[in-house]
C-alpha positions as CSV (number, residue, x, y, z in Angstrom):
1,X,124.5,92.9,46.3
2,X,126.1,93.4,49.9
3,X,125.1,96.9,50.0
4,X,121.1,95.6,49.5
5,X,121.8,93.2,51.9
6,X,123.3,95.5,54.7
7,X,120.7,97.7,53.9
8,X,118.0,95.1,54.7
9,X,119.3,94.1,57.6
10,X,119.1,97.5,59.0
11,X,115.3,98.0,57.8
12,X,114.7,94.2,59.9
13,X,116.9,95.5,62.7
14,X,114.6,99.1,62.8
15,X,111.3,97.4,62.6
16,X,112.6,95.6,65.4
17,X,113.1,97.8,67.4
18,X,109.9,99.7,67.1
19,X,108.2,96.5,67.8
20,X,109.7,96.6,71.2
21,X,109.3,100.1,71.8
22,X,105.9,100.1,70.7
23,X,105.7,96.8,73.0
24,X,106.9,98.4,75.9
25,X,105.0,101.4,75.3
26,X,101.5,99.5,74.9
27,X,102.0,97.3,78.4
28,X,100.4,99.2,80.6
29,X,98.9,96.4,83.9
30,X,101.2,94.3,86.0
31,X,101.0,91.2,84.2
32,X,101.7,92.9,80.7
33,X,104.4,95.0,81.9
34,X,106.0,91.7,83.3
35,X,105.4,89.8,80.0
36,X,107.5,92.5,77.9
37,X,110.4,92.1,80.8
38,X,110.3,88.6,80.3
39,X,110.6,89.0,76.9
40,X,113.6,91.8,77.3
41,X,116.7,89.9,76.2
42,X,118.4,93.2,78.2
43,X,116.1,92.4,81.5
44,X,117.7,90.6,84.2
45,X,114.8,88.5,86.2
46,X,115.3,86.7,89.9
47,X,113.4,86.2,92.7
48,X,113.1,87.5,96.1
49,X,111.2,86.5,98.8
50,X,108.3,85.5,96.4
51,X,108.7,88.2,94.6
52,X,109.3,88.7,90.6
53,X,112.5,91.3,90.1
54,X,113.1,93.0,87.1
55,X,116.5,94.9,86.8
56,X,116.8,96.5,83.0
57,X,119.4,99.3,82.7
58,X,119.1,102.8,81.5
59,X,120.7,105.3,79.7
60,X,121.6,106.8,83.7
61,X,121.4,104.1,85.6
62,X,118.9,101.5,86.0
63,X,115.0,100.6,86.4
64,X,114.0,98.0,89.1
65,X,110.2,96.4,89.1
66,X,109.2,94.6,91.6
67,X,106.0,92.3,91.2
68,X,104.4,90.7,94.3
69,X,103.5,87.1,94.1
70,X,99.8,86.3,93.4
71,X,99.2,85.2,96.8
72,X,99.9,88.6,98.1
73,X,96.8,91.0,98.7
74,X,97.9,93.4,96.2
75,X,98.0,91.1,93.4
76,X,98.3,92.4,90.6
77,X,100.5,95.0,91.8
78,X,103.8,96.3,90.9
79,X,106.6,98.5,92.1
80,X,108.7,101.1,89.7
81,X,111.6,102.3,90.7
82,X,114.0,104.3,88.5
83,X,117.6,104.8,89.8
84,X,119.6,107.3,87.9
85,X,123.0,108.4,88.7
86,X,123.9,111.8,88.3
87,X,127.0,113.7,89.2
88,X,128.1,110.7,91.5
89,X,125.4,110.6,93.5
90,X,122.1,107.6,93.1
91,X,118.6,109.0,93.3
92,X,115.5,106.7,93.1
93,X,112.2,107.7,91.2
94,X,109.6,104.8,92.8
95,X,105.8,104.2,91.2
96,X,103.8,101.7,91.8
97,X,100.4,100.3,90.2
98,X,98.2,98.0,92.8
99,X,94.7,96.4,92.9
100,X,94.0,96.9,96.5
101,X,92.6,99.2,99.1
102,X,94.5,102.2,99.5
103,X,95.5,101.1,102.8
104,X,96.6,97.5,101.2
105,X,98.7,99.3,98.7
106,X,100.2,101.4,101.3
107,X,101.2,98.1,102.9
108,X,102.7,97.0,99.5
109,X,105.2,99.7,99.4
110,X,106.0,99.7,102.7
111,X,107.1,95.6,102.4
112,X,108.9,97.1,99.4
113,X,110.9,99.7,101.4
114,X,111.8,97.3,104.2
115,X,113.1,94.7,101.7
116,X,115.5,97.3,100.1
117,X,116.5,97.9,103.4
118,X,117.8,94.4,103.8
């Protein structure tokens, strides 16, 4: 009896899990990706300046998305950026998704840039 028991608990626990992998797979625009962070018991949320920050950790290190708020030009728009440590040193993988003009984009990240600077 405890054995079936165990052993359904770990068929719940698996289909879990490939809910939220299929989840996280499947969110593919700002406003999805942000919904399956919420959702992300493992996601740690805050705000910055009017922004929406997303810290989840990784196997290396950690991912950081940054979402502008929807007053902001770019809306819907997000910012990726992966930082993995390896060997002792950080290195930072950044992406980013955004409705605007290239040249309102290129704004976005570089608001982005100058607030990691801070």
């Amino acid at each position: 009896m405890r054995v079936g028991a165990i052993l359904a608990l770990a068929i719940l626990l698996a289909a879990c899990q490939m809910n939220q992998t299929k989840s996280a797979a499947v969110a593919t625009t700002p406003g999805e990706v942000l919904a399956s962070l919420r959702d992300n018991p493992e996601a740690e949320l805050s705000e910055k300046e009017g922004w929406t920050v997303a810290v989840l950790p990784n196997e290396a290190g950690r991912t950081v998305w940054s979402f502008p708020p929807e007053e902001h030009e770019a809306y819907p728009a997000m910012v990726k950026q992966t930082v993995v440590v390896e060997n002792g040193s950080e290195f930072a993988e950044t992406s980013a998704q955004c409705s605007g003009s290239q040249s309102v984009c290129n704004a976005l990240l570089g608001e982005f840039h100058r607030s990691i600077a801070d």
